[in-house]
ROLUM-228303 format. One line per field, with one value per residue: residue number from 1; x, y, z of N, C-alpha, C in turn. Coordinates in steps of 0.02 Angstrom, whole numbers, plus 50000, padded with zeros to 5 digits. Each point is the difference from the previous one (the first is absolute). Layout:
resi: NUM; ...
n_X: X; ...
n_Y: Y; ...
n_Z: Z; ...
ca_X: X; ...
ca_Y: Y; ...
ca_Z: Z; ...
c_X: X; ...
c_Y: Y; ...
c_Z: Z; ...
REM end
This chain:
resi: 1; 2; 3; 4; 5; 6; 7; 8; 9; 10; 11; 12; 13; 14; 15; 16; 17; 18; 19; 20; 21; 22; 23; 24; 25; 26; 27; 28; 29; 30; 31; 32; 33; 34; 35; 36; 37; 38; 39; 40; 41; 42; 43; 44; 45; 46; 47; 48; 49; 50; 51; 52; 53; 54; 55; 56; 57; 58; 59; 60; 61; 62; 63; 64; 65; 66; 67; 68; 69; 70; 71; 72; 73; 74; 75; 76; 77; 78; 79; 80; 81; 82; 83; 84; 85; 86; 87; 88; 89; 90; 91; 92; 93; 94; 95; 96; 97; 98; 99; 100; 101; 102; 103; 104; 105; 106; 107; 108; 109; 110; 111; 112; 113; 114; 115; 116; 117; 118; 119; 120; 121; 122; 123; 124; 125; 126; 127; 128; 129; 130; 131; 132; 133; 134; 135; 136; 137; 138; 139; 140; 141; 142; 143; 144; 145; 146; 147; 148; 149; 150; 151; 152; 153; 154; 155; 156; 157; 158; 159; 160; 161; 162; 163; 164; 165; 166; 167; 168; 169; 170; 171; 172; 173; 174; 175; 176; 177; 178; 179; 180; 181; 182; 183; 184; 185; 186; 187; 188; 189; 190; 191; 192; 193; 194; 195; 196; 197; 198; 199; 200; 201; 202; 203; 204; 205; 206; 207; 208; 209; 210; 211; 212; 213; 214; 215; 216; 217; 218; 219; 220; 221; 222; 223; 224; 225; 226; 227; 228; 229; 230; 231; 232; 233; 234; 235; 236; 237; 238; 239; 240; 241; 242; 243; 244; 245; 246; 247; 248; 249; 250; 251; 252; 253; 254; 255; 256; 257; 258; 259; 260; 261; 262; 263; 264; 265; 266; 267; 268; 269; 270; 271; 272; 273; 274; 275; 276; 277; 278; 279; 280; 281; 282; 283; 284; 285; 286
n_X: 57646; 50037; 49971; 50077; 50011; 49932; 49982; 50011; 49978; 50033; 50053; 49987; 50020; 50044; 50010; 50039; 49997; 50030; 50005; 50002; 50054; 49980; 49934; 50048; 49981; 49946; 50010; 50046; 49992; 49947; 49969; 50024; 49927; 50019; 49955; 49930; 49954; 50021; 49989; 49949; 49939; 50075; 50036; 50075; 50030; 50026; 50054; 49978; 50065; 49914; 49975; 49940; 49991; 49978; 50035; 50065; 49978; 50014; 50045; 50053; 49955; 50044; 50057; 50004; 49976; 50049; 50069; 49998; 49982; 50044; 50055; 49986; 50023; 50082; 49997; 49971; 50028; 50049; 50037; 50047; 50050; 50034; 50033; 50019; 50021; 50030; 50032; 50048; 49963; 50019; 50081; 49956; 49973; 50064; 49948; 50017; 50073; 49982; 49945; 50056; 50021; 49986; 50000; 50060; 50017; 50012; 50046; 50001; 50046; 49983; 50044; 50047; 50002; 49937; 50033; 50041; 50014; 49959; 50017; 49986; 50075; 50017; 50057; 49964; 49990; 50048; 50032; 49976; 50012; 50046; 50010; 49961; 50043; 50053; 49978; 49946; 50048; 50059; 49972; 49990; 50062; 49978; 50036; 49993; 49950; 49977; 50005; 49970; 50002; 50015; 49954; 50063; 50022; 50043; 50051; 50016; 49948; 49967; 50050; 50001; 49939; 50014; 50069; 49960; 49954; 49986; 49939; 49950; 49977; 49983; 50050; 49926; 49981; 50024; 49981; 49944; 50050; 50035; 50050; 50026; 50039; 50079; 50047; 50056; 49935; 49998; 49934; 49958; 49956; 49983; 49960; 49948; 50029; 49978; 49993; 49920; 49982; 50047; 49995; 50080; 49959; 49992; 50031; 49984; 49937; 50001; 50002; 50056; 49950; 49993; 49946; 50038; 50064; 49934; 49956; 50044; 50053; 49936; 50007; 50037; 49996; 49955; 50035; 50028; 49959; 49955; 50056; 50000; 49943; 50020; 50051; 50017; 49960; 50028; 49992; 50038; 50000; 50024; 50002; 49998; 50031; 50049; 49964; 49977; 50048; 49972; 49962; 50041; 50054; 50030; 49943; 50032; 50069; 49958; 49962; 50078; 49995; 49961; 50021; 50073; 49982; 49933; 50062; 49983; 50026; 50006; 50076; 50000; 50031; 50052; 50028; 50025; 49933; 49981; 50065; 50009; 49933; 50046; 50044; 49934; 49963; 50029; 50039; 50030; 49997; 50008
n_Y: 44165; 50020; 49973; 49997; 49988; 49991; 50056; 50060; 49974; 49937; 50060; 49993; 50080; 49998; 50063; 50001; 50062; 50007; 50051; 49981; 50005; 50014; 50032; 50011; 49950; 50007; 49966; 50022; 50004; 50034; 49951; 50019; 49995; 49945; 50005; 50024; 49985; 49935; 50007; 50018; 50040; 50043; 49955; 50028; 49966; 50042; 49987; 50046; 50017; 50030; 50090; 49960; 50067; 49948; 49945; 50044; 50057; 49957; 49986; 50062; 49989; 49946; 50001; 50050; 49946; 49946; 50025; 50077; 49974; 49973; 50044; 50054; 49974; 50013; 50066; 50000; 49929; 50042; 49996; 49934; 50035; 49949; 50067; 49976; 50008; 50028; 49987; 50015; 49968; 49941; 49987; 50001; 49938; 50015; 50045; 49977; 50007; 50053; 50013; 49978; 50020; 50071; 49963; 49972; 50003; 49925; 49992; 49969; 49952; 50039; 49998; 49981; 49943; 50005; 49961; 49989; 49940; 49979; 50036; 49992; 50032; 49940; 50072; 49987; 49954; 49997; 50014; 49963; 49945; 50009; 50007; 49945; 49974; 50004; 50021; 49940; 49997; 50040; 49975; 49912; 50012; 49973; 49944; 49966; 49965; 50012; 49949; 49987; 49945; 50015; 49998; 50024; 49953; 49972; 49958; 50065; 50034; 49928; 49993; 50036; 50005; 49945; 50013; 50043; 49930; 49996; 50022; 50024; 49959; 50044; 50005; 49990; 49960; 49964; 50029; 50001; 49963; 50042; 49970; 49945; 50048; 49968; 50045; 49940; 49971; 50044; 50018; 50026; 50034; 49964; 50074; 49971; 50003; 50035; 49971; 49958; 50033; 50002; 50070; 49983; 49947; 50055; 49985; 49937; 50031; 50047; 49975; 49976; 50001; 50078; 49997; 49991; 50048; 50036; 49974; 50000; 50053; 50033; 49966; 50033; 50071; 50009; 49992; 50042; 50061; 49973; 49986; 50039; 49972; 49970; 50054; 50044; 50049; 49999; 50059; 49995; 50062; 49995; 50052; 50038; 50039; 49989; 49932; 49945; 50041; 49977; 50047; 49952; 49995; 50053; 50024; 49946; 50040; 50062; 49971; 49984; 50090; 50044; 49962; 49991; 50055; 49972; 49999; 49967; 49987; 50077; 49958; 50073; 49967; 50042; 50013; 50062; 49987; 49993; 50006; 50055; 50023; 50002; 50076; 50048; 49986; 50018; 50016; 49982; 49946; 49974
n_Z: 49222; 50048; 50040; 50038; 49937; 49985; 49966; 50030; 50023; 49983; 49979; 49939; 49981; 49976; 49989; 49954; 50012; 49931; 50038; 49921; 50047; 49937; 50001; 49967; 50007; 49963; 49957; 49989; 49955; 50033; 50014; 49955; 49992; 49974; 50019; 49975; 50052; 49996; 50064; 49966; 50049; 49983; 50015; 50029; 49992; 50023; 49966; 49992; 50018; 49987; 50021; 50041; 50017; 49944; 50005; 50014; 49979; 49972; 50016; 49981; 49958; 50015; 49972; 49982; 49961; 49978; 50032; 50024; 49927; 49981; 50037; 50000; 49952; 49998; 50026; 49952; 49974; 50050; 49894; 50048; 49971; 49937; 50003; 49950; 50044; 49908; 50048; 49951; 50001; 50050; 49991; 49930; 50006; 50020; 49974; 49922; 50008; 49998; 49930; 49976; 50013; 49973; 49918; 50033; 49938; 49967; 49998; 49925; 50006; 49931; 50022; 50018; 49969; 49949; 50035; 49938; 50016; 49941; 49968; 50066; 50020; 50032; 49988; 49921; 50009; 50025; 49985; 49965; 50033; 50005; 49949; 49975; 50063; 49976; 49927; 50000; 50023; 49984; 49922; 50032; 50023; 49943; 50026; 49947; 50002; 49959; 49945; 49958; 49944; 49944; 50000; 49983; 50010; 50064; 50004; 50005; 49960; 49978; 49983; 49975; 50004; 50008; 49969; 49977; 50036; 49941; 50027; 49932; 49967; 49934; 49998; 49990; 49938; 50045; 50051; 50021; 50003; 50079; 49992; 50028; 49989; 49967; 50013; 49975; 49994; 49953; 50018; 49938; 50015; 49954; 49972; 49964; 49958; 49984; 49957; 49994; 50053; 49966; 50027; 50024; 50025; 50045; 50018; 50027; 50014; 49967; 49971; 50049; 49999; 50028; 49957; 49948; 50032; 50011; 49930; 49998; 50028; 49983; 49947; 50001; 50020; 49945; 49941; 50007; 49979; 49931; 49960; 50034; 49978; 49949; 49933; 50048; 49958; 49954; 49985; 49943; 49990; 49956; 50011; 49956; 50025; 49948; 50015; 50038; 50001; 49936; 49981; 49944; 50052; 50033; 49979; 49959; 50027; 49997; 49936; 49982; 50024; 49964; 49942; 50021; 50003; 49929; 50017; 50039; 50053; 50000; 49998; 50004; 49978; 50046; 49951; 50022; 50018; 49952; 49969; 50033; 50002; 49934; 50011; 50015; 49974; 49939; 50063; 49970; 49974; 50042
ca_X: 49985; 49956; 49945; 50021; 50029; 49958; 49982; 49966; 49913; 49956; 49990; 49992; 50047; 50058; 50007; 50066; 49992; 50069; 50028; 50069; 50015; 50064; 50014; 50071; 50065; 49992; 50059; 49997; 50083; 50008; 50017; 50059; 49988; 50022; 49928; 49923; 49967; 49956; 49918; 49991; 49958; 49988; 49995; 50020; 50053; 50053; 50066; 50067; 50038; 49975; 49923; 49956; 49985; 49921; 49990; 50020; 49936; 49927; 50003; 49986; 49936; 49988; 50030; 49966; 49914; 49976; 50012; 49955; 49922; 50041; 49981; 49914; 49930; 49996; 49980; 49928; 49988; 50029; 50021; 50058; 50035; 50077; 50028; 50081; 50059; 50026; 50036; 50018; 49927; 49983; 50025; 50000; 49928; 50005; 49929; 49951; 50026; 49993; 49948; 49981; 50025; 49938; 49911; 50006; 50032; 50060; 50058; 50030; 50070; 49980; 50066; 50006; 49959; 49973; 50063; 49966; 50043; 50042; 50081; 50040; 50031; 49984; 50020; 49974; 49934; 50004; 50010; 49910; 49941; 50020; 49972; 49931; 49971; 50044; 49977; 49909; 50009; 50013; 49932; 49931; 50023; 50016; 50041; 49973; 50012; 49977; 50054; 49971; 50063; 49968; 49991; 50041; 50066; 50076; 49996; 50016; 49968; 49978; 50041; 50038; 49953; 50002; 50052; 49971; 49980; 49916; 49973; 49945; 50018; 49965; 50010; 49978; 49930; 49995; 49939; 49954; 50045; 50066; 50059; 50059; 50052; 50057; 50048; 50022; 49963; 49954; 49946; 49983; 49935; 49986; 49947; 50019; 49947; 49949; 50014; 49942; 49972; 50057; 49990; 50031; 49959; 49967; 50083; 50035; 49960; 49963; 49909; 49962; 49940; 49997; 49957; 50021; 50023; 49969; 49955; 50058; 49985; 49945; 50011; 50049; 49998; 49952; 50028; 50047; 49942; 49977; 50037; 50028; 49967; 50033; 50049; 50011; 50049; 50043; 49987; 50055; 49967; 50053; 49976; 50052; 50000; 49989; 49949; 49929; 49993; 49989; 49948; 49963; 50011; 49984; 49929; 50011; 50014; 49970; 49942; 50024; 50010; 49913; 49969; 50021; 49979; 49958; 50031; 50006; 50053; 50075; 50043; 50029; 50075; 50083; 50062; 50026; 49961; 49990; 50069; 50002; 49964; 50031; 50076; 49981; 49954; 50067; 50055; 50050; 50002; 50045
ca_Y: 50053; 49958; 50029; 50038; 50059; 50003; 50024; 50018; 50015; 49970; 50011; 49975; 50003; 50044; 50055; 50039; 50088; 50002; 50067; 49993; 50062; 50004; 50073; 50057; 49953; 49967; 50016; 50084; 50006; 50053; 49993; 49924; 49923; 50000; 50020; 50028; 49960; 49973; 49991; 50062; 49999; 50000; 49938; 50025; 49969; 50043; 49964; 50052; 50047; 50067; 49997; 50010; 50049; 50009; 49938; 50025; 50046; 49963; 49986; 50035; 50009; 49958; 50052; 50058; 50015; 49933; 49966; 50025; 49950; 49911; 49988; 49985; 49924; 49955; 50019; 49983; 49956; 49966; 49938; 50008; 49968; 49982; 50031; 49960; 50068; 49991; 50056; 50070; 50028; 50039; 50051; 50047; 50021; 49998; 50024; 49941; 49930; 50031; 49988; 49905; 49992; 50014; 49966; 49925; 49965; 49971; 50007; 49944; 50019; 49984; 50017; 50073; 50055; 49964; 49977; 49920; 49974; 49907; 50016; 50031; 49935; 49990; 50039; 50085; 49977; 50013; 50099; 50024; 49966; 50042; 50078; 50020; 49987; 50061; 50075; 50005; 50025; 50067; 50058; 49999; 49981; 49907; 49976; 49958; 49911; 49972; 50030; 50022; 50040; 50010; 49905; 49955; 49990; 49977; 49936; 50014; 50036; 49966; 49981; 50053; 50014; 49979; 50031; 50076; 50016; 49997; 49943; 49994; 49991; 49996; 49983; 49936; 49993; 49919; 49988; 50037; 50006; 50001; 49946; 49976; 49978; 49980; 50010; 49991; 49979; 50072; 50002; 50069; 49975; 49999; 50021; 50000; 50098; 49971; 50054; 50002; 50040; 50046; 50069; 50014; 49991; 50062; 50047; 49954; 49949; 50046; 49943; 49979; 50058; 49987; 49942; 49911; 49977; 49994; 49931; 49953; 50037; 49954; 49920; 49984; 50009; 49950; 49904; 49995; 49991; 49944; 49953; 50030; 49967; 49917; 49997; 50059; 50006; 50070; 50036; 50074; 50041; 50062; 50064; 50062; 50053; 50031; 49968; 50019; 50090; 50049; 50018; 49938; 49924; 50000; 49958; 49948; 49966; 50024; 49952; 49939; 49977; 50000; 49932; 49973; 50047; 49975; 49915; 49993; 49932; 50000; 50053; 50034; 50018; 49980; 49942; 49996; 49991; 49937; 49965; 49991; 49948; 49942; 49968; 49954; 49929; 49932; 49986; 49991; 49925; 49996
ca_Z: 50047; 50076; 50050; 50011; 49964; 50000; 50009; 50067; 50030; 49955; 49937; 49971; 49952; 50003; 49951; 49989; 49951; 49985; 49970; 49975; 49963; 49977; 49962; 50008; 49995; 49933; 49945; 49987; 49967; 50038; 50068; 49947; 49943; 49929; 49966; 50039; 50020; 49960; 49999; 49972; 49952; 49941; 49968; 49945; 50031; 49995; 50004; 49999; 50067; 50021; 50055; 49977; 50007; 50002; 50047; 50058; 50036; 50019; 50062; 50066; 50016; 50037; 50072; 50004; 49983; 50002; 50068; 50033; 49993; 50055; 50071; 50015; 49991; 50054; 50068; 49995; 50019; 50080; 50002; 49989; 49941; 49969; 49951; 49968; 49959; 49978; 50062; 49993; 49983; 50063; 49983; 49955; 50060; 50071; 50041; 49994; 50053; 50082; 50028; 49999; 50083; 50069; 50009; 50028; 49948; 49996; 49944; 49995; 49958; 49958; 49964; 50009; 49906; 49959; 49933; 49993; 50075; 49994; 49981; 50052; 50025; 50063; 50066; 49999; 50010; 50049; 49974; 49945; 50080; 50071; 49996; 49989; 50040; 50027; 49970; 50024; 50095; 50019; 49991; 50039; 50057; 50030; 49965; 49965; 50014; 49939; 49942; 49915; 49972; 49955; 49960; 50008; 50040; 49976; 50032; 50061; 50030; 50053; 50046; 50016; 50041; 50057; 50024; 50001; 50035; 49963; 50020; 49957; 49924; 49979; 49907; 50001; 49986; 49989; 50060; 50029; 50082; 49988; 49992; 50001; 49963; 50053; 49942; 50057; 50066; 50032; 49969; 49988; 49981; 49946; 50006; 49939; 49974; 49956; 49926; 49973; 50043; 50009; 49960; 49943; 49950; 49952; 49966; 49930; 49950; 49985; 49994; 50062; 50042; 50066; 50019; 49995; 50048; 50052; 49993; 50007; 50062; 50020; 49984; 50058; 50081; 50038; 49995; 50074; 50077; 50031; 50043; 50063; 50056; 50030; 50033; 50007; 49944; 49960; 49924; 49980; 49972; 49967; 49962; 49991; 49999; 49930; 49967; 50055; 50041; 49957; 50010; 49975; 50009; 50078; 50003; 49986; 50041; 50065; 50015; 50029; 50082; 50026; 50000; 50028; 50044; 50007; 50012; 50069; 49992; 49957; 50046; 49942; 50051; 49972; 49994; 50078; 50041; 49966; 50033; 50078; 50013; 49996; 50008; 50066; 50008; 49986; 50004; 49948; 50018; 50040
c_X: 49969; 49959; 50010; 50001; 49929; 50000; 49997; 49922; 49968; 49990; 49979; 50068; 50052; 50002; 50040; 49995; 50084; 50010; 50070; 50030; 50098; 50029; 50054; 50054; 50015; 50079; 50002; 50099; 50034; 50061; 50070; 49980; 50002; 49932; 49966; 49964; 49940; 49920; 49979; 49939; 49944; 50019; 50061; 50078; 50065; 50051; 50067; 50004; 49973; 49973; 49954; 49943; 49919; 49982; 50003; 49937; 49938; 50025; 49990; 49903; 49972; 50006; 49937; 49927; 49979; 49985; 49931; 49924; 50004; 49979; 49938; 49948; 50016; 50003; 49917; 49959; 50035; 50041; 50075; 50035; 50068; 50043; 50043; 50025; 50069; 50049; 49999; 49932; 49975; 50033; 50004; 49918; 49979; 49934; 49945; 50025; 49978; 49927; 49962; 50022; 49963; 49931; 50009; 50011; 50057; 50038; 50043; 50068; 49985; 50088; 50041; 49984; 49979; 50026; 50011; 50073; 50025; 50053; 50045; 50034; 49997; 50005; 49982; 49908; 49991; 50000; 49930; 49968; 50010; 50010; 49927; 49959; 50018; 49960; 49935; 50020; 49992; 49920; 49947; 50008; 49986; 50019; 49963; 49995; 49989; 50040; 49950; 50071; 49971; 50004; 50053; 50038; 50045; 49973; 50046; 49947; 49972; 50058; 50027; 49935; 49998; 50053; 50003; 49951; 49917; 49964; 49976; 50036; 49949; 49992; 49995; 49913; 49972; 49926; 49953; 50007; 50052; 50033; 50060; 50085; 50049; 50062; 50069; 50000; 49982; 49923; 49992; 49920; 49966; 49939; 49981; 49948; 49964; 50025; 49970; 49952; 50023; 49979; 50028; 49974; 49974; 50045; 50038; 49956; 49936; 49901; 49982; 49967; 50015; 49936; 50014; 50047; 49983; 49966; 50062; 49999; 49953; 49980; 50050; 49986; 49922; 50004; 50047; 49973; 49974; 50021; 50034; 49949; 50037; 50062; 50039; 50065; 50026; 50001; 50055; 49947; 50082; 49996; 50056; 49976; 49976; 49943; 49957; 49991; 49972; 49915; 49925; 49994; 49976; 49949; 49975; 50037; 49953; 49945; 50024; 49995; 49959; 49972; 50031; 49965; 49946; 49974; 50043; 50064; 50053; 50026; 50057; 50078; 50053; 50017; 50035; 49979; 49980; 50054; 49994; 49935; 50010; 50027; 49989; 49947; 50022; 50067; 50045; 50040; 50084; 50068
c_Y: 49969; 50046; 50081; 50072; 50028; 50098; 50049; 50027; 49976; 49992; 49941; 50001; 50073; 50038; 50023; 50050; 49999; 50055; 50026; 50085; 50008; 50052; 50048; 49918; 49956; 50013; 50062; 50016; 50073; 49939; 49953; 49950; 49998; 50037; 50009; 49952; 49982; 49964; 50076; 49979; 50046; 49938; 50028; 49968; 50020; 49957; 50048; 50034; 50050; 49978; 50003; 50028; 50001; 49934; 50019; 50021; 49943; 49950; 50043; 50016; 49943; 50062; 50042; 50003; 49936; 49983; 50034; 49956; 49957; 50027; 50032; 49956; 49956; 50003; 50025; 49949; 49953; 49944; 50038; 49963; 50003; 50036; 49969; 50066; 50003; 50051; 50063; 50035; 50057; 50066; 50060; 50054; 50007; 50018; 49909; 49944; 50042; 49971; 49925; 49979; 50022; 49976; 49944; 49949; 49969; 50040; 49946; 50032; 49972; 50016; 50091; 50049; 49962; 49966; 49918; 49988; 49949; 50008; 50025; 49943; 50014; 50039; 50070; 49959; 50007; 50080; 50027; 49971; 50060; 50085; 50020; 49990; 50076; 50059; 49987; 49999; 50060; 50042; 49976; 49991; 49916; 49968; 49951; 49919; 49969; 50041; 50003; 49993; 50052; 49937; 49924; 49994; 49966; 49927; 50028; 50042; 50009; 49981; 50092; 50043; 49958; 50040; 50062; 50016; 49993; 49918; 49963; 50027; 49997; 49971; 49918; 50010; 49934; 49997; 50037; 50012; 50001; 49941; 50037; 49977; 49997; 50036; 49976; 49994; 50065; 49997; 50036; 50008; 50034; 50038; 50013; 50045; 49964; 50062; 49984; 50061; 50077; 50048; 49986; 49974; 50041; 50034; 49950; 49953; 50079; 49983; 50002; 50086; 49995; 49946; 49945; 49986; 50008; 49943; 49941; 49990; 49967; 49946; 49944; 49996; 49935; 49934; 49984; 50002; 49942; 49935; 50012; 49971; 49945; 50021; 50066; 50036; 50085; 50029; 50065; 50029; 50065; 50050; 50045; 50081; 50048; 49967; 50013; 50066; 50032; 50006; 49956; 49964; 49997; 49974; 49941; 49957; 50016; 49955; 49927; 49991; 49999; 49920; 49979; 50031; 49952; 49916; 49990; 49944; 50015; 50042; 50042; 50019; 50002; 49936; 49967; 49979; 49928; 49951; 50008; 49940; 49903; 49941; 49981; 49959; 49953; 50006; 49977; 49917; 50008; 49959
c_Z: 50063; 50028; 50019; 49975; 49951; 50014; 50048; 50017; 49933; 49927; 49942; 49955; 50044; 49931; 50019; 49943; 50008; 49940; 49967; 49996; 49963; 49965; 50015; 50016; 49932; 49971; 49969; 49967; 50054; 50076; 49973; 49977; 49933; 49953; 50045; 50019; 49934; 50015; 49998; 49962; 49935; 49952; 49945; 50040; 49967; 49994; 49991; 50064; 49991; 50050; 49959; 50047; 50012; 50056; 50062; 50021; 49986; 50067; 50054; 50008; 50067; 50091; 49987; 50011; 50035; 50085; 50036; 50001; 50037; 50048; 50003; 49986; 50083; 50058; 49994; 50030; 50027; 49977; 50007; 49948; 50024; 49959; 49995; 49960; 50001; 50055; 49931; 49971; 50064; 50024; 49982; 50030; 50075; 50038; 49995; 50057; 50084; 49995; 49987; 50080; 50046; 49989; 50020; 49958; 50023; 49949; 49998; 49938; 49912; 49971; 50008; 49926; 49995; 49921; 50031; 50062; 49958; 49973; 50025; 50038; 50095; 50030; 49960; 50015; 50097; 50031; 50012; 50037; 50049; 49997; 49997; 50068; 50061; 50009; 50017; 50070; 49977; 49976; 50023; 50080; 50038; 49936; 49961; 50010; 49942; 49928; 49948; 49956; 49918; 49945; 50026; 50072; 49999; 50040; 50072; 50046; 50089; 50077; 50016; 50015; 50067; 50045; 50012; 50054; 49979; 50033; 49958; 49934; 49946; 49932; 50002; 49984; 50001; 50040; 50022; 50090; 49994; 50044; 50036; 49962; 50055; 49957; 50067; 50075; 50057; 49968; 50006; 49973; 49927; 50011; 49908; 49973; 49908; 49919; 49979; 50005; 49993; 49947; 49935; 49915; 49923; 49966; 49935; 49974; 49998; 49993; 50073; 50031; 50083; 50025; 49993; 50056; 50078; 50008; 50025; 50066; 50069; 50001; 50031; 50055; 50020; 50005; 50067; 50063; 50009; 50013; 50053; 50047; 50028; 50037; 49966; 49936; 50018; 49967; 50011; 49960; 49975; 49977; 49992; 50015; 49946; 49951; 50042; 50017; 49936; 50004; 49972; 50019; 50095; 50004; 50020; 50080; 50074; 49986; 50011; 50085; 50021; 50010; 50050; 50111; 50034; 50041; 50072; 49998; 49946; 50030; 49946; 50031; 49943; 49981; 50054; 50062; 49969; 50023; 50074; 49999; 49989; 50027; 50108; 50001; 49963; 49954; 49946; 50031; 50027; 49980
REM end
């Protein structure tokens, strides 16, 4: 990291709030998938061509109950966030994508569904880059720079985001900064997101308490701060709609900001703003 690229007005660290929404794009034998979405936390993994009826409505609690907390925690405390949304999510929620837009939110491309991509071949992987970029135009009225895939990807991904037009790439946990990649001598800038940190936590490992993943949380964010003296770090922070938005758990992420509130020299930005900031104080090697 050079001189250059250091922060603006000093920061110590960069925060990144990354708001997963996938609720209404999950797997659903309703939309033609061979079976029901299998993260489900009733912990009951469906393998037969039904609905499952009771998963469904615990997602849609993300939309309904979940989203409205989000954004007020976060026009509370002035932080802007990262929705990686699943486009037909947005779709299906056309009022949640009007008002992620008017609180000044990025919107990043999490797949036009929330369905896996790596088994997808180049030109329906392409299809699925470029529709999902298509449809978060039409319900947030700007177009997307950054991709999320759902866990996996292809060995084309990367090159056919470059070709779609995506600046920033996420599906990468290698760094506490974002990087530089080349796919056929195009670069594309690596911004890497964190699944330690990550809500989803609470959903597939049941034991973990909204306190144990706030204590994390915090632990983090301060280990980063303070090496952010020498030299200027990063923290993803992931949350879900349908997890963090529930009435146990909100808590937990409003005293993560509070701590974070308490602390000078951090700059709380986009993904997007993060990359822009990048990709001009340093440049991509020539």
């Amino acid at each position: 990291m050079s001189e250059k690229s250091r922060w603006p007005n000093g920061a110590r660290l960069a925060l990144s709030v990354v708001v997963n929404v996938e609720e209404g794009a999950e797997m659903n034998v309703a939309d033609g998938d061979k079976g029901p979405e299998a993260v489900d936390e009733l912990g009951i993994a469906l393998r037969k061509p039904i609905r499952n009826f009771s998963n469904e409505s615990n997602y849609q609690y993300g939309i309904k109950a979940g989203a409205p907390r989000v954004l007020a925690l976060l026009r509370r405390y002035g932080v802007p966030a990262t929705f990686t949304a699943a486009a037909l999510s947005l779709e299906r929620a056309p009022d949640l994508a009007k008002q992620i837009a008017a609180d000044g939110h990025e919107t990043c491309a999490h797949g036009y569904r929330w369905v896996h991509q790596f088994g997808m071949d180049e030109d329906a992987e392409r299809d699925f880059i470029r529709s999902a970029a298509q449809s978060i135009e039409r319900t947030t009225g700007t177009r997307p720079t950054g991709w999320l895939s759902r866990y996996l990807l292809t060995e084309n991904t990367r090159r056919l985001l470059v070709e779609e037009g995506y600046s920033y790439h996420m599906d990468d946990f290698s760094d506490d900064l974002p990087f530089w990649d080349a796919v056929d001598g195009k670069p594309i800038l690596i911004v890497p997101y964190a699944l330690d940190s990550n809500d989803m936590k609470m959903w597939v490992s049941p034991a973990l308490t909204p306190a144990d993943w706030l204590d994390y949380a915090v632990d983090s964010f301060d280990w980063l701060y303070a090496e952010g003296a020498d030299q200027p770090k990063m923290m993803s922070l992931g949350v879900h709609l349908r997890i963090i938005g529930r009435p146990g758990r909100i808590g937990a992420f409003e005293k993560f900001l509070r701590h974070v509130a308490a602390h000078d020299k951090v700059w709380i930005a986009t993904r997007q703003q993060i990359a822009a900031h990048w990709a001009e104080s340093d440049p991509p090697p020539s």
